[in-house]
C-alpha positions as CSV (number, residue, x, y, z in Angstrom):
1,X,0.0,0.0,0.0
2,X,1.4,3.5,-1.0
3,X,2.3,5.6,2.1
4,X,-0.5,8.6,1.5
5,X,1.0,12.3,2.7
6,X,-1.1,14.7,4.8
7,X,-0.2,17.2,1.7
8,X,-1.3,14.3,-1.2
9,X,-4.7,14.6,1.2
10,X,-4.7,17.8,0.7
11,X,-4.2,18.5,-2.7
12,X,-6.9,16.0,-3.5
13,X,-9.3,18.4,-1.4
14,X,-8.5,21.4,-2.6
15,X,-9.3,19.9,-6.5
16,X,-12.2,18.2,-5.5
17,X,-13.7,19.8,-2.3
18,X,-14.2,16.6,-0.8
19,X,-14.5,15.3,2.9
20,X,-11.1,14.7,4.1
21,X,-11.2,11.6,5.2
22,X,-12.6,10.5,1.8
23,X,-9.9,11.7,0.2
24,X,-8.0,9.9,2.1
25,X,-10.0,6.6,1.6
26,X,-9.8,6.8,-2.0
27,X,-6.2,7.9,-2.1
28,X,-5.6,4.2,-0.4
29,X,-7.9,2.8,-2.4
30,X,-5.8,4.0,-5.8
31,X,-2.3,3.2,-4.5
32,X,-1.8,7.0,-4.5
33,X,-3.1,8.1,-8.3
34,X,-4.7,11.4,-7.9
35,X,-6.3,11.4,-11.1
36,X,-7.7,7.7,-10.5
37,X,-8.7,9.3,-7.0
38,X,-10.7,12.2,-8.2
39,X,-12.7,9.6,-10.9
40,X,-13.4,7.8,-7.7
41,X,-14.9,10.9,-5.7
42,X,-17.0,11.7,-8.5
43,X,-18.0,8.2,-9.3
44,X,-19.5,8.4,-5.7
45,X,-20.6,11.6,-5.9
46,X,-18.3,13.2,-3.6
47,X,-16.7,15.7,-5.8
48,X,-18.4,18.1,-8.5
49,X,-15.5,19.7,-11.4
50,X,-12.3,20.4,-9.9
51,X,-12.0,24.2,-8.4
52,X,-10.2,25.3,-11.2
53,X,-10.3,29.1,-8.8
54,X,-7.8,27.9,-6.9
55,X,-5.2,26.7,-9.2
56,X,-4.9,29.1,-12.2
57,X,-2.9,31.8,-12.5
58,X,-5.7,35.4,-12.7
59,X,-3.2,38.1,-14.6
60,X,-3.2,39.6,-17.7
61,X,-6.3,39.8,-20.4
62,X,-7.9,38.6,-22.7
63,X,-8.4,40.6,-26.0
64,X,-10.7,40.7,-29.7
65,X,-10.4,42.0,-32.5
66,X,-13.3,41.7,-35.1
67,X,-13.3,43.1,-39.2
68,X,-16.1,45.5,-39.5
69,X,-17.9,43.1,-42.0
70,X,-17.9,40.4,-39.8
71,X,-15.4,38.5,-42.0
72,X,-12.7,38.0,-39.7
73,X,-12.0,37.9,-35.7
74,X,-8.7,36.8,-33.5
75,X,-8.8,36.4,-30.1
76,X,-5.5,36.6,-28.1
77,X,-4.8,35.8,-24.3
78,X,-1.8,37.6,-22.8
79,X,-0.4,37.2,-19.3
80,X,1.1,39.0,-16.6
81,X,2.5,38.1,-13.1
82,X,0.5,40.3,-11.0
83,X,-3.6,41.8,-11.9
84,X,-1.6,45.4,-11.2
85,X,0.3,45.2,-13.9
86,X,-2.7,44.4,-16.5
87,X,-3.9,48.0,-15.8
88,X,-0.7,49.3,-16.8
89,X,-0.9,51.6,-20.1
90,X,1.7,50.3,-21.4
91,X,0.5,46.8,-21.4
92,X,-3.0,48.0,-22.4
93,X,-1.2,48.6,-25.6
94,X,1.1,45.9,-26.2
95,X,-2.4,43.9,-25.9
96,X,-3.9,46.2,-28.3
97,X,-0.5,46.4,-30.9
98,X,-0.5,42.4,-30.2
99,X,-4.1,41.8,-31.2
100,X,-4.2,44.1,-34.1
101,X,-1.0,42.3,-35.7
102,X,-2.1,39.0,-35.3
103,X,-5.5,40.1,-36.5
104,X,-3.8,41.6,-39.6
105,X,-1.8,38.9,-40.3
106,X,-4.2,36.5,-39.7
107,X,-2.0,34.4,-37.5
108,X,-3.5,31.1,-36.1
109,X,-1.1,29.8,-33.8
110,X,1.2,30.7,-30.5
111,X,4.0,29.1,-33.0
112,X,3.5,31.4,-35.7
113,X,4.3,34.4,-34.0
114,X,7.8,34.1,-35.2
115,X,6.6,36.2,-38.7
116,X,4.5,38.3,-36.6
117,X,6.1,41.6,-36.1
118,X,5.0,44.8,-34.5
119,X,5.8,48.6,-36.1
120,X,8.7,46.7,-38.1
121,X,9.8,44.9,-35.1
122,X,10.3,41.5,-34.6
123,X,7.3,40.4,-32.4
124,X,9.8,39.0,-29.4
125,X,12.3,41.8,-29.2
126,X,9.1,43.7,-28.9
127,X,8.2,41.6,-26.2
128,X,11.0,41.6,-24.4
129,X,11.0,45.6,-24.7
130,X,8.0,45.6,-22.7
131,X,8.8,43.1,-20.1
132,X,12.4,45.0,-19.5
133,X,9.8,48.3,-19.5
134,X,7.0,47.4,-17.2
135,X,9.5,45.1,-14.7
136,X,7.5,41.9,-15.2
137,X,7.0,38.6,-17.1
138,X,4.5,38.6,-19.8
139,X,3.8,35.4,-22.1
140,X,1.5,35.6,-25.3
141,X,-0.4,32.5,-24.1
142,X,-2.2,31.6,-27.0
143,X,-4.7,33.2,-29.8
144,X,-7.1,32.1,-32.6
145,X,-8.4,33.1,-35.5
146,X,-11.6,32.8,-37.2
147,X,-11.9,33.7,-40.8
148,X,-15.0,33.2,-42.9
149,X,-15.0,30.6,-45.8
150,X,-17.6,31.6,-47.5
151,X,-19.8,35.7,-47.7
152,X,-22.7,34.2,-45.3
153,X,-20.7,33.2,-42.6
154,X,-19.7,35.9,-40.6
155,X,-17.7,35.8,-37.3
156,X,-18.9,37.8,-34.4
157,X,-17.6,37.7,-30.4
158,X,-17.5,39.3,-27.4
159,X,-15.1,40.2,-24.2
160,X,-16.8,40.8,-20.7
161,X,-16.0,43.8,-18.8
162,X,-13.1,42.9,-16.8
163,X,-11.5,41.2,-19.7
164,X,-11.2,37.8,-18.2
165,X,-13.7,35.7,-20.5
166,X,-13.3,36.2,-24.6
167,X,-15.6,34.1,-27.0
168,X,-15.7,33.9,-30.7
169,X,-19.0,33.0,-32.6
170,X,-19.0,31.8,-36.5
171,X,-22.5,31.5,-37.7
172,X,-23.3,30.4,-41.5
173,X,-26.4,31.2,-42.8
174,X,-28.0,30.8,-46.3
175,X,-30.0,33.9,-47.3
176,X,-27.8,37.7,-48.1
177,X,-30.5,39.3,-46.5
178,X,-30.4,37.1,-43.0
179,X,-26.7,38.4,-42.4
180,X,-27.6,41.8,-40.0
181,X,-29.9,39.2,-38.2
182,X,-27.1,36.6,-38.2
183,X,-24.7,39.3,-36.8
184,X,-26.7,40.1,-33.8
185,X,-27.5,36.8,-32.8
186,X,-24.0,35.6,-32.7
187,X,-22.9,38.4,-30.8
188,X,-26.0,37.4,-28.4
189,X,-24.8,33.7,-28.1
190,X,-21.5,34.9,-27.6
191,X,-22.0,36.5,-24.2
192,X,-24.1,33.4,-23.5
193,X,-21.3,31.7,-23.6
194,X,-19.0,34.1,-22.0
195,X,-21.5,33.3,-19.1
196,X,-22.4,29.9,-19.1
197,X,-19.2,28.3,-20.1
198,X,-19.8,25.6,-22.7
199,X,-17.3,23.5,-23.6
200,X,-18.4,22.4,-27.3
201,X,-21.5,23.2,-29.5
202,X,-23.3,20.8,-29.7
203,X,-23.5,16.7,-28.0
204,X,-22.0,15.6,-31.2
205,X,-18.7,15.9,-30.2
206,X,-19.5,14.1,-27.3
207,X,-17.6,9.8,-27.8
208,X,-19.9,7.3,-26.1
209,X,-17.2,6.5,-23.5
210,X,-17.0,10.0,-22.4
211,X,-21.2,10.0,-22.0
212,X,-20.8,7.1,-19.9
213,X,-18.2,8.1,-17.6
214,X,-20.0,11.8,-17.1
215,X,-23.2,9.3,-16.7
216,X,-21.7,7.9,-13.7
217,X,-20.2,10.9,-12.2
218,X,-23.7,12.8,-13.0
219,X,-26.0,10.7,-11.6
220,X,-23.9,10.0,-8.2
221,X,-23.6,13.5,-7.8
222,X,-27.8,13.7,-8.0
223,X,-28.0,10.7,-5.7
224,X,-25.8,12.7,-3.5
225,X,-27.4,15.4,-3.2
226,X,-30.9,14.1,-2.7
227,X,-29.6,12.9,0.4
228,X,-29.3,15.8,1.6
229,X,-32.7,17.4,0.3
230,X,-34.4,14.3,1.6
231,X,-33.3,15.0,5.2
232,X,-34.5,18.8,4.8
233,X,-37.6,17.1,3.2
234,X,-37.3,19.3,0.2
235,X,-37.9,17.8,-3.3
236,X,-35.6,15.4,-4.6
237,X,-33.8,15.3,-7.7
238,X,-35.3,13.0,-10.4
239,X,-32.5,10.6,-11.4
240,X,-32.2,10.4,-15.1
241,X,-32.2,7.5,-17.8
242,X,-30.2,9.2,-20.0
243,X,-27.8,12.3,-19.7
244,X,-27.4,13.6,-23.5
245,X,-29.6,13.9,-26.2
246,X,-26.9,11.5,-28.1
247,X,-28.0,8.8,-26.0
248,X,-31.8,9.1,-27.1
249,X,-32.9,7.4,-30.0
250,X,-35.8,7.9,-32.2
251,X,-37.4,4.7,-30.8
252,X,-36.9,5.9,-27.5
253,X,-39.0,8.4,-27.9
254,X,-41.6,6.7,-29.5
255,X,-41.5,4.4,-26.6
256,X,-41.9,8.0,-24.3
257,X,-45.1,8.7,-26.4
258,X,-46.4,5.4,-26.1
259,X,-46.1,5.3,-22.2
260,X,-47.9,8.8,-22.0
261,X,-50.4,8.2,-23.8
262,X,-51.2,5.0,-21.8
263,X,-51.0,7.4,-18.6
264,X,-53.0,9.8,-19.8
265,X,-55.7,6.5,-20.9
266,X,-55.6,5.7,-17.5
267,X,-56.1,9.1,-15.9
268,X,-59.1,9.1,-18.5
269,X,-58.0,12.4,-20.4
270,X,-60.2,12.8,-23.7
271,X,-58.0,11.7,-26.7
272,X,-58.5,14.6,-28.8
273,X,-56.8,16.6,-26.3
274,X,-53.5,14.1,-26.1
275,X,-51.7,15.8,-29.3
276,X,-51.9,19.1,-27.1
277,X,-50.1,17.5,-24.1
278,X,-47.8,14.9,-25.7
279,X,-45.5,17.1,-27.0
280,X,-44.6,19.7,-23.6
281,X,-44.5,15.9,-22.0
282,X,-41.8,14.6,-24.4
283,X,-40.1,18.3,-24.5
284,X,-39.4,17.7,-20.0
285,X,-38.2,14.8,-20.8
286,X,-36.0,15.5,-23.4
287,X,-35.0,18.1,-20.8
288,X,-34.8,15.4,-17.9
289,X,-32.5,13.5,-19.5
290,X,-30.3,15.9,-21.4
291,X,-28.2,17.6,-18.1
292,X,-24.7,16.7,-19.1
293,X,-25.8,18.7,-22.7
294,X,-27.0,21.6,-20.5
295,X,-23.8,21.7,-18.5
296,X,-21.4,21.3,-21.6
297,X,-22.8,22.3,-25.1
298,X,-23.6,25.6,-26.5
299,X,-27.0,24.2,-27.9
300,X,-27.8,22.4,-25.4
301,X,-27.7,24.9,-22.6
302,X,-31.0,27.1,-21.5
303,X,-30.7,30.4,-22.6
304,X,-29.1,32.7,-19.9
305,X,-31.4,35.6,-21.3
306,X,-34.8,33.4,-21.5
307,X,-34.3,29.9,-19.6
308,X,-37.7,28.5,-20.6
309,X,-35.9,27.7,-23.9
310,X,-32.3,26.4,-24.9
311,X,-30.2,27.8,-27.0
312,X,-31.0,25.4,-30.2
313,X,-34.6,26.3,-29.7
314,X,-33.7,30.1,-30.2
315,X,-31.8,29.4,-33.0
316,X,-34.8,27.7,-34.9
317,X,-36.8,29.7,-33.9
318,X,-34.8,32.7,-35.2
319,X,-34.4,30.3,-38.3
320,X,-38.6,29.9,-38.8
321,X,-38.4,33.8,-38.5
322,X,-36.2,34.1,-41.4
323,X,-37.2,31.3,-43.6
324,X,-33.4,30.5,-43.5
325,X,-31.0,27.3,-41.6
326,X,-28.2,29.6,-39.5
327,X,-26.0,27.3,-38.0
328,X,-23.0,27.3,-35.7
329,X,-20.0,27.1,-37.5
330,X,-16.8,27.9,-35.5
331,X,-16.8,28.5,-31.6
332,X,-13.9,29.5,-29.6
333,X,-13.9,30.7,-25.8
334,X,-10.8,31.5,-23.8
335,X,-10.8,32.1,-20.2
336,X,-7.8,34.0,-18.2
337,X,-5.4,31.7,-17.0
338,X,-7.5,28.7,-17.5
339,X,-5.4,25.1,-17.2
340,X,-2.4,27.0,-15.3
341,X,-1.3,25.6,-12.4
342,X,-0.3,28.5,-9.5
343,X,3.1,28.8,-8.2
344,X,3.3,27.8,-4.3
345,X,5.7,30.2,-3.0
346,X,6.5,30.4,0.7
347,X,6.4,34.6,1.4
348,X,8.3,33.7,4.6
349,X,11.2,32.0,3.1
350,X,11.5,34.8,0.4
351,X,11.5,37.6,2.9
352,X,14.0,35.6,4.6
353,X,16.0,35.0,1.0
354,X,15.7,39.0,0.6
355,X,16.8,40.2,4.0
356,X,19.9,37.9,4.0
């Protein structure tokens, strides 16, 4: 058995904000393997996502730049050690000189920035002109950028106010005259998504294995939690069949109908009323059963501005509207800092380093 430290313990708590002495447990139980470990805490639903608050790195911005026709966006994410220094003017416009040059030269990769140069200056020496000014680190962390392949897709995005959360939008649609239409609604699905946080667009990215393992995780997490509401006798959770709309099959639902309409038989409701209430029926449990789409996908989320309906309702409904099929094309969100692991630093033994 792997000797398990007090600090292995704790790291696994501060990822997963479980008990302690289940993290322990399942630290025993995995001979150690953290990652195995936080599986486990969510497999028993002991653990929602890990607090990514407490282990990325908050400095710097994240900036847009978008072509007045919609034709064109890049998004870059530049960093700095302290949230001081972001404020700094001259920072504000390296971020600004940065964007516009990758914007310009339509650069779509952290690797590329080699031909990237700034006022006739090699983009690095530029760089390293501004971290020798402002007295701090700075990284160009990454950047994207979206161009339209064809004149009715057009490329809209947004940046919230305290420039921590970017997102690009590419929407495609297949009527000239839907394109101001097209414009605002990707700009509205774009601070959607600023808020909400989806990872992809739409439960079609999603592999079967991955369904199944969230499946798991999901519904323990539920089970969990109606323990809890069951002891303050509120309402429990309904525990789903399914958890994306990949998983439901058009036999499925047929199956659905068939069992409601034998309920609604049985609570002798008048058949020519049944093709009024089948369908909200079947739309709650589409809804019931889809709550891995709602945490995850663009489409599949409610949306933030009207959470009666999901986002892929708005869009066909916006698409009836127009007589037209927009679709999500491209969609890119960065968030500050995101996947970077904070330095531990011990302020006493630096002071201590300084003084002597």
């Amino acid at each position: 058995m792997a000797d398990i430290s007090a600090q292995l313990v704790k790291e696994l708590r501060s990822k997963t904000d479980a008990p302690m002495m289940d993290c322990k447990k399942v630290l025993v139980e995995t001979n150690g393997d953290l990652d195995k470990a936080i599986d486990l805490l969510r497999e028993r639903g002991l653990s929602k996502a890990s607090k990514k608050a407490d282990r990325v790195a908050s400095e710097g911005v994240i900036s847009i730049q978008i072509a007045d026709d919609f034709s064109k966006a890049a998004m870059v994410e530049i960093n700095s050690e302290t949230d001081f220094v972001a404020k700094n003017e001259t920072f504000q416009d390296l971020v600004a000189k940065t964007t516009q040059a990758v914007f310009s030269k339509e650069i779509t990769t952290v690797d590329d920035i080699t031909s990237l140069d700034i006022q006739g200056t090699a983009f690095n020496e530029f760089l390293q002109a501004n971290i020798a000014k402002i007295g701090e680190n700075l990284v160009l962390r990454r950047l994207h950028t979206l161009k339209a392949d064809c004149p009715l897709t057009i490329i809209n995005g947004y940046v919230h106010t305290n420039k921590r959360v970017g997102v690009l939008i590419a929407l495609t649609c297949t009527k000239p005259e839907s394109k101001e239409a097209t414009i605002d609604l990707a700009k509205k699905f774009a601070m959607h998504a600023a808020a909400m946080k989806p990872q992809v667009v739409s439960y079609k990215e999603f592999d079967d294995e991955f369904i199944q393992k969230e499946k798991i995780a999901l519904i323990a997490e539920l089970e969990k939690e109606n323990e809890e509401l069951a002891r303050l006798k509120k309402p429990l959770h309904k525990i789903p069949r399914f958890v994306s709309k990949k998983e439901i099959t058009e036999e499925i639902i047929k199956e659905e109908e068939q069992r409601l309409k034998e309920e609604l038989k049985a609570q002798n409701k008048p058949e020519n009323i049944w093709e009024r209430i089948i369908p909200g029926q079947i739309e709650r449990f589409i809804a019931d059963n889809t709550l891995l789409d709602q945490r995850l996908t663009l489409l599949g989320q409610f949306y933030i501005v009207d959470d009666k309906k999901r986002i892929d309702q708005i869009l066909a409904e916006e698409n009836k509207k127009l007589g037209d099929s927009i679709h999500v094309h491209a969609y890119i969100r960065f968030e500050l800092g995101e996947g970077i692991e904070k330095q531990k630093t011990d302020f006493a033994a630096e002071v201590a380093a300084q003084m002597g």
